[in-house]
C-alpha positions as a printed Julia matrix, in Angstrom:
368×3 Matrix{Float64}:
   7.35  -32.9   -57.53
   6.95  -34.48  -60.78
   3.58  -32.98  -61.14
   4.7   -29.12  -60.07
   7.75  -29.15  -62.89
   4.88  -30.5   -65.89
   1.61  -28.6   -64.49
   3.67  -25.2   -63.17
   6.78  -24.99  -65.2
   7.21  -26.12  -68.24
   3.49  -23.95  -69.55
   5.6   -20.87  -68.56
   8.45  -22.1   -70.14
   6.19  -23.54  -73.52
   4.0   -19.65  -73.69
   7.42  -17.89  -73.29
   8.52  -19.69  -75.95
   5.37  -19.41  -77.96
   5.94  -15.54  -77.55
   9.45  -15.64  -78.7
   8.38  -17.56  -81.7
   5.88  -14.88  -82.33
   8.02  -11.66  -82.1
  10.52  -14.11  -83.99
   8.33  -13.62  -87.08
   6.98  -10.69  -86.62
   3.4   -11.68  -85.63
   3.02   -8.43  -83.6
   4.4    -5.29  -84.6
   5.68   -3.22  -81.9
   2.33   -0.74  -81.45
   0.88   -4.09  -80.72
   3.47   -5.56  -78.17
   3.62   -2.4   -76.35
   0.07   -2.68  -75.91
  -0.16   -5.99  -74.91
   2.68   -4.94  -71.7
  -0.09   -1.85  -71.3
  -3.02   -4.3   -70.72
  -0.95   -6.26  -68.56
   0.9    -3.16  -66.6
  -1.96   -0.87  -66.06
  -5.02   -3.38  -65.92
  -4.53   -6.86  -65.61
  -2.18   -6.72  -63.09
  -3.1    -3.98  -60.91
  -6.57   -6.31  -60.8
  -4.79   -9.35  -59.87
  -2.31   -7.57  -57.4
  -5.34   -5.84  -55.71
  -7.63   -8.97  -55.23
  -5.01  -11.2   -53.73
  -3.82   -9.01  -51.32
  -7.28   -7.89  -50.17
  -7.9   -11.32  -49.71
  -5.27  -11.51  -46.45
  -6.15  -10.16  -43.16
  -5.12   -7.97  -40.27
  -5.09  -11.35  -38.2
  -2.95  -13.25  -41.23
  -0.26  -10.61  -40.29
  -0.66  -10.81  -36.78
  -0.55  -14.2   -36.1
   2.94  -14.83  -36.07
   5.44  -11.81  -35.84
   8.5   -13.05  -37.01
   7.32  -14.71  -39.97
   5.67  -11.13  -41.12
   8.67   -9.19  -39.88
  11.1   -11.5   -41.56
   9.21  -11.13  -44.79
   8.81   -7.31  -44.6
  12.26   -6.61  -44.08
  14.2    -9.79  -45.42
  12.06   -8.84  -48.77
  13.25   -5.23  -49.26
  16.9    -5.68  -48.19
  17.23   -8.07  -50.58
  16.07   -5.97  -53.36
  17.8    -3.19  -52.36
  21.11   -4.96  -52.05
  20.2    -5.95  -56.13
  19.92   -3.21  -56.75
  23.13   -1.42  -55.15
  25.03   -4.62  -56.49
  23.84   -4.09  -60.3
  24.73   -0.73  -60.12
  28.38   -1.55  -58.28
  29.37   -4.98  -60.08
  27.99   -4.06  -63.68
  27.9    -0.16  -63.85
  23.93    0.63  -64.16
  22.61    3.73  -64.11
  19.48    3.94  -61.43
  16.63    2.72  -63.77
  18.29    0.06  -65.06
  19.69   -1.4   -61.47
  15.64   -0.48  -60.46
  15.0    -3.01  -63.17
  17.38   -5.4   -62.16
  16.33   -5.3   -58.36
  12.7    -5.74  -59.76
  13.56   -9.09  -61.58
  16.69  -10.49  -59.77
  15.17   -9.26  -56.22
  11.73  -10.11  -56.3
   9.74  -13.83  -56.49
   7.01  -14.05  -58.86
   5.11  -15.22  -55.87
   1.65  -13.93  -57.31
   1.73  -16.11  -60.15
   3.85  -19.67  -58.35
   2.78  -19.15  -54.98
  -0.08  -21.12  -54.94
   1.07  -23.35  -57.67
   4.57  -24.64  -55.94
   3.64  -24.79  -52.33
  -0.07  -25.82  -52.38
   0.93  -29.47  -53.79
   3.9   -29.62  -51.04
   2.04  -28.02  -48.14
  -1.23  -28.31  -48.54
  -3.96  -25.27  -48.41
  -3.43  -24.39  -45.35
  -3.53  -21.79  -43.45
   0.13  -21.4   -42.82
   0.71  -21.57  -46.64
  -1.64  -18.66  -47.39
  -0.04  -16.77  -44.27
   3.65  -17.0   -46.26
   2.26  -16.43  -50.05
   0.52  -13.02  -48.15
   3.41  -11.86  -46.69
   5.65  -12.44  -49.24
   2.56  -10.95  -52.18
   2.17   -8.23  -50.02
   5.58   -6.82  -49.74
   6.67   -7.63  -53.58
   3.68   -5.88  -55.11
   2.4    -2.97  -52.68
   6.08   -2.29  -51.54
   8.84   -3.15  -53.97
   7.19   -2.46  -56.74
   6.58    1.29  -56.09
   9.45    1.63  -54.64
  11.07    0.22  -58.45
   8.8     2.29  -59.93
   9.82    5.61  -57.86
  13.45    4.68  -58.93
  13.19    4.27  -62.75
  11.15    7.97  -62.44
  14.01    9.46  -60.29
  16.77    8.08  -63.14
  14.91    9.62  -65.89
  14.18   12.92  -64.08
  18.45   12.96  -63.32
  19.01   12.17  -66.9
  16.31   14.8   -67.91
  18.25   17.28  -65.89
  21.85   16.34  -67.23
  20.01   16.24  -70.68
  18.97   19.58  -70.12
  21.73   20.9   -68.83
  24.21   19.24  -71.44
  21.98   21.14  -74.09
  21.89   24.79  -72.22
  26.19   24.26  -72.24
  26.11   24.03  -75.94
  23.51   26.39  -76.5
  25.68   28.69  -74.37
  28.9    27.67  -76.08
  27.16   28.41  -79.36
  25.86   31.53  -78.23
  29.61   33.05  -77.4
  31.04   31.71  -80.9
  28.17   33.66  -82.64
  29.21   36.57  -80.56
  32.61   36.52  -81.66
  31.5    35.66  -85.63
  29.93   39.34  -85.15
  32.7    41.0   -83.51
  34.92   39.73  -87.07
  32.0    40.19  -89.37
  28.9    42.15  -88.32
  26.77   40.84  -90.84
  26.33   37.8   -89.1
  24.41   39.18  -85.95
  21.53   36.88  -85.11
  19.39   39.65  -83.84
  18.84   40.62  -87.69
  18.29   36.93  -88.46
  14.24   35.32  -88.92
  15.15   32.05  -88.27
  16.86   33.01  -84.58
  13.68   34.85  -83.85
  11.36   31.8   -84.53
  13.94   29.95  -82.35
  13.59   32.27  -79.87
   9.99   32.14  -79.53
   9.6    28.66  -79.68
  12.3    28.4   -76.51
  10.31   31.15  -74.49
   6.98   29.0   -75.5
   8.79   25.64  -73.66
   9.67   27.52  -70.87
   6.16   28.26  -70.13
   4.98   24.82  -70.91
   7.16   23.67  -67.67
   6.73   26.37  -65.43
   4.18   24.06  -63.47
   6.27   20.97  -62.79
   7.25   19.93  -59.84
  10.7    21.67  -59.13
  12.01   18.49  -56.25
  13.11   15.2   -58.17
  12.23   13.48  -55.64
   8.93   14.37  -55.05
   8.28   14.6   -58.79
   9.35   10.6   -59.24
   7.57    9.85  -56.02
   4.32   11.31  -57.47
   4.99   10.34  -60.96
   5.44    6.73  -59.06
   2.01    6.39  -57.59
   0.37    7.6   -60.76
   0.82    4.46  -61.98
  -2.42    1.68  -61.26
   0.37   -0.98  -60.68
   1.61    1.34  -57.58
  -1.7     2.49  -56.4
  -3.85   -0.67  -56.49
  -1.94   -2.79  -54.52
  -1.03    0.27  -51.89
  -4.99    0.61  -51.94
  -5.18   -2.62  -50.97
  -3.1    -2.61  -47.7
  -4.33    0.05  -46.6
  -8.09   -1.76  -46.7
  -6.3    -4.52  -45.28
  -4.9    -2.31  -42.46
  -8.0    -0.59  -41.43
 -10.05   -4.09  -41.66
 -12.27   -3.28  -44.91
 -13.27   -6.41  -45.94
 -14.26   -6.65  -49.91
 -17.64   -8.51  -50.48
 -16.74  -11.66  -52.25
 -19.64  -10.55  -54.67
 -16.75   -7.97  -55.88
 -14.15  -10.5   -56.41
 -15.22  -12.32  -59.78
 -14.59   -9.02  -61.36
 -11.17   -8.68  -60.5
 -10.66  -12.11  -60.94
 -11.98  -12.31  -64.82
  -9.58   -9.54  -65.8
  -6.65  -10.95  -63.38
  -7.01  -14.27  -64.72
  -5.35  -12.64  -68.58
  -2.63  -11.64  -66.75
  -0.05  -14.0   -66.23
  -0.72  -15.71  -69.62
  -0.23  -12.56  -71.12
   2.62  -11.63  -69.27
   4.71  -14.72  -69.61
   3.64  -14.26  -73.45
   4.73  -10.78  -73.49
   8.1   -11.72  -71.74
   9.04  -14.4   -74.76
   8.52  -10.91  -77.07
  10.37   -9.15  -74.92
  13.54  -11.88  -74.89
  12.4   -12.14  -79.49
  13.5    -8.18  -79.69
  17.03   -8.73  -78.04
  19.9   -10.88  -78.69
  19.74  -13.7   -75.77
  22.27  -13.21  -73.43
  23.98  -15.87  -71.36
  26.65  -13.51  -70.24
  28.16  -13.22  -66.77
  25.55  -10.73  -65.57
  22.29  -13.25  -66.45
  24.3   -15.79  -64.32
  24.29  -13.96  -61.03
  21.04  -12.59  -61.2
  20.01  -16.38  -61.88
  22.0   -17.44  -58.84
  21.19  -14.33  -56.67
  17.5   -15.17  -57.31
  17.57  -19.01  -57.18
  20.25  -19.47  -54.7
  21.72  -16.21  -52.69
  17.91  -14.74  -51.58
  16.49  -18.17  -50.57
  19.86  -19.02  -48.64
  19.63  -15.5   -46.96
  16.35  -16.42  -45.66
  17.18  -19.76  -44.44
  20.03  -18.42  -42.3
  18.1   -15.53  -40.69
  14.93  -17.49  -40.35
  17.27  -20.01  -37.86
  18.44  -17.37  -36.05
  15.23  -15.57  -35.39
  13.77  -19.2   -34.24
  12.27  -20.52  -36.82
  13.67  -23.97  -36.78
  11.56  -24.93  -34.23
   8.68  -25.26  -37.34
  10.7   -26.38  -39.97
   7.6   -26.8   -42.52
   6.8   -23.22  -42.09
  10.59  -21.82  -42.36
  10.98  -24.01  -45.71
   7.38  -22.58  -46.95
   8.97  -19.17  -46.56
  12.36  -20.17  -48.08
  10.62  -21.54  -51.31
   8.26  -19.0   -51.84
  11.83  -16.44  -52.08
  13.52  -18.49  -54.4
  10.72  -18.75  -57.18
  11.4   -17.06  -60.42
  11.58  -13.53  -60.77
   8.48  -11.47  -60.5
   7.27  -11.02  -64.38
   5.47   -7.55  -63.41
   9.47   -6.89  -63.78
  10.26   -7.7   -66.86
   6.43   -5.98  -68.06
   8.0    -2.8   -66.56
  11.28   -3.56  -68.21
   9.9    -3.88  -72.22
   7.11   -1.09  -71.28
   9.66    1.41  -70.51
  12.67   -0.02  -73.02
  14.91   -0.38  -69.95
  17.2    -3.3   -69.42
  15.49   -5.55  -71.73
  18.05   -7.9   -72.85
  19.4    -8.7   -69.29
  16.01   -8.94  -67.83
  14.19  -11.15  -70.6
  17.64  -13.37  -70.34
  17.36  -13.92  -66.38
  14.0   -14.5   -66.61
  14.51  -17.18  -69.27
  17.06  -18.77  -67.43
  16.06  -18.67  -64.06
  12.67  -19.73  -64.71
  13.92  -22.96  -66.94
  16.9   -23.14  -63.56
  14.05  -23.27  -60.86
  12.95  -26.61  -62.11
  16.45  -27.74  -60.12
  17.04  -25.79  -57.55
  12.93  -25.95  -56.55
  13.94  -30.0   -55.8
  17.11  -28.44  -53.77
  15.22  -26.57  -51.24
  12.54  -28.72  -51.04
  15.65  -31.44  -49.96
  18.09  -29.09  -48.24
  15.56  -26.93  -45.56
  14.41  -29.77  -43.44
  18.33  -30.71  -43.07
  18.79  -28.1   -40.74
């Protein structure tokens, strides 16, 4: 256990650091940091989320039904519930509780899986069965469905944007009126400037005549634009149909997947340098909701679906839930300026928090 806090933790906890030091004194400027979270967000990471899911099979899923089931769903309703609970307890608007769900409601079980329960388990086949699962739902499933959230909140704010500005513009529009009817030399119609406005409005109404009209569909498609939603949705479906990728192909994923969780765990410490660190009330239940309330949720249904009859493999499946939070959320988070300060906080805190409550699982599980 020793060896999994000083190999695993603290070097995420040291380059975090190192990247808080950096933004600290100004090292990067921000054109730089935003294109370190691009490399990371639309290369790196796609990469590494494709090649380790393409590596599971449609047998790994198959094998035992309740453990893939229990993932699947257990996964999503607890990032859901984060994300109807951010939005309920602390007042979020959608992108920011899409955020949330992304780094309070998701395991950074691409980056720790291997790491935490290979040295406790073994590589075994079992083990590689849970970190799958669990990959496979967090980064072909939550993810987009994150993603398709923060694009519906901005498309609703668009709208009220939009329609905030046509009130005014309508509201000016009858004062004008009235300055004419009390002094006719103020008619617009005989004023350059109101023409030049005019064309320029008619020239942005043309410019968005070809957008998709449905919200909806618009932040669904604007969604899976995105190579962090496509790749690993590419991926499952290979999976699926029983593609298997020639392990010829894999050392080029693997080169460019290898920068990203450096990077990212870098890029987080910038994030957390360009906010004031925040130990509020807010950081301390997404710490305990990620550490405590998701791998306790897990342990409960997983003995009433059965699983206690393999204890090692129900405890596999409870730690790989209560790692850290995913750090593809708080990439998303500084890439698109939302809910930076809470989300660089929890991820600070939690991941400093799992050295504890790691050594509390790992006691508390085979209890039962």
């Amino acid at each position: 256990m020793e060896k999994i806090i000083v190999v695993d933790i603290v070097p995420i906890i040291v380059i975090m650091a190192l990247g808080y030091v950096c933004g600290k004194f100004r090292y990067f400027d921000d054109d730089q940091r935003q294109g370190l979270n691009k490399v990371v967000l639309d290369i790196a990471l796609p990469a590494a989320l494709f090649i380790s899911i393409v590596k599971a099979t449609r047998s790994m899923l198959a094998q035992d039904a309740v453990l893939t089931i229990l993932g699947f769903v257990g996964i999503i309703v607890m990032f859901m519930l984060s994300y109807f609970l951010c939005r309920l307890m602390f007042k979020h608007n959608i992108q920011e509780a899409a955020v949330c769900a992304l780094i309070a409601g998701s395991p950074t079980i691409g980056f720790l899986g291997f790491a935490v329960l290979d040295p406790i388990y073994g590589n075994t086949v079992s083990t590689n069965l849970v970190i799958a699962i669990i990959s496979i739902v967090v980064n072909a499933v939550t993810i987009p469905i994150g993603m398709y959230l923060i694009n519906l909140g901005q498309s609703k704010d668009n709208r009220e944007a939009a329609l905030a500005a046509a009130n005014n513009a309508r509201t000016n529009t009858a004062q004008k009126h009235a300055d004419v009817a009390v002094d006719p030399s103020k008619d617009p119609s005989k004023d350059k400037n109101a023409e030049i406005m005019v064309g320029t409005s008619s020239n942005k109404g043309k410019a968005s005549h070809h957008k998709i009209k449905n919200p909806n569909i618009a932040a669904l498609v604007n969604a899976l634009e995105q190579p962090v939603c496509w790749a690993p949705l590419l991926a499952i479906v290979l999976v699926l149909i029983g593609i298997r990728i020639p392990d010829q192909v894999a050392p080029t994923f693997d080169l460019i997947a290898k920068a990203n969780s450096g990077v990212a765990v870098l890029a987080a410490g910038l994030a957390l340098s360009t906010v004031k660190f925040s130990l509020g009330w807010e950081t301390i239940w997404n710490t305990i909701y990620r550490l405590l309330i998701t791998p306790a949720a897990f342990l409960g249904v997983g003995l009433l679906c059965g699983m206690g009859h393999d204890i090692t493999k129900l405890s596999m499946l409870v730690l790989s839930v209560a790692l850290p939070p995913a750090f593809s959320g708080i990439i998303i988070s500084s890439r698109y300026n939302i809910y930076v300060k809470e989300g660089a906080s929890t991820t600070a805190v939690s991941t400093v928090a799992f050295a504890v409550t790691c050594l509390l699982w790992i006691w508390l599980v085979p209890k039962f």
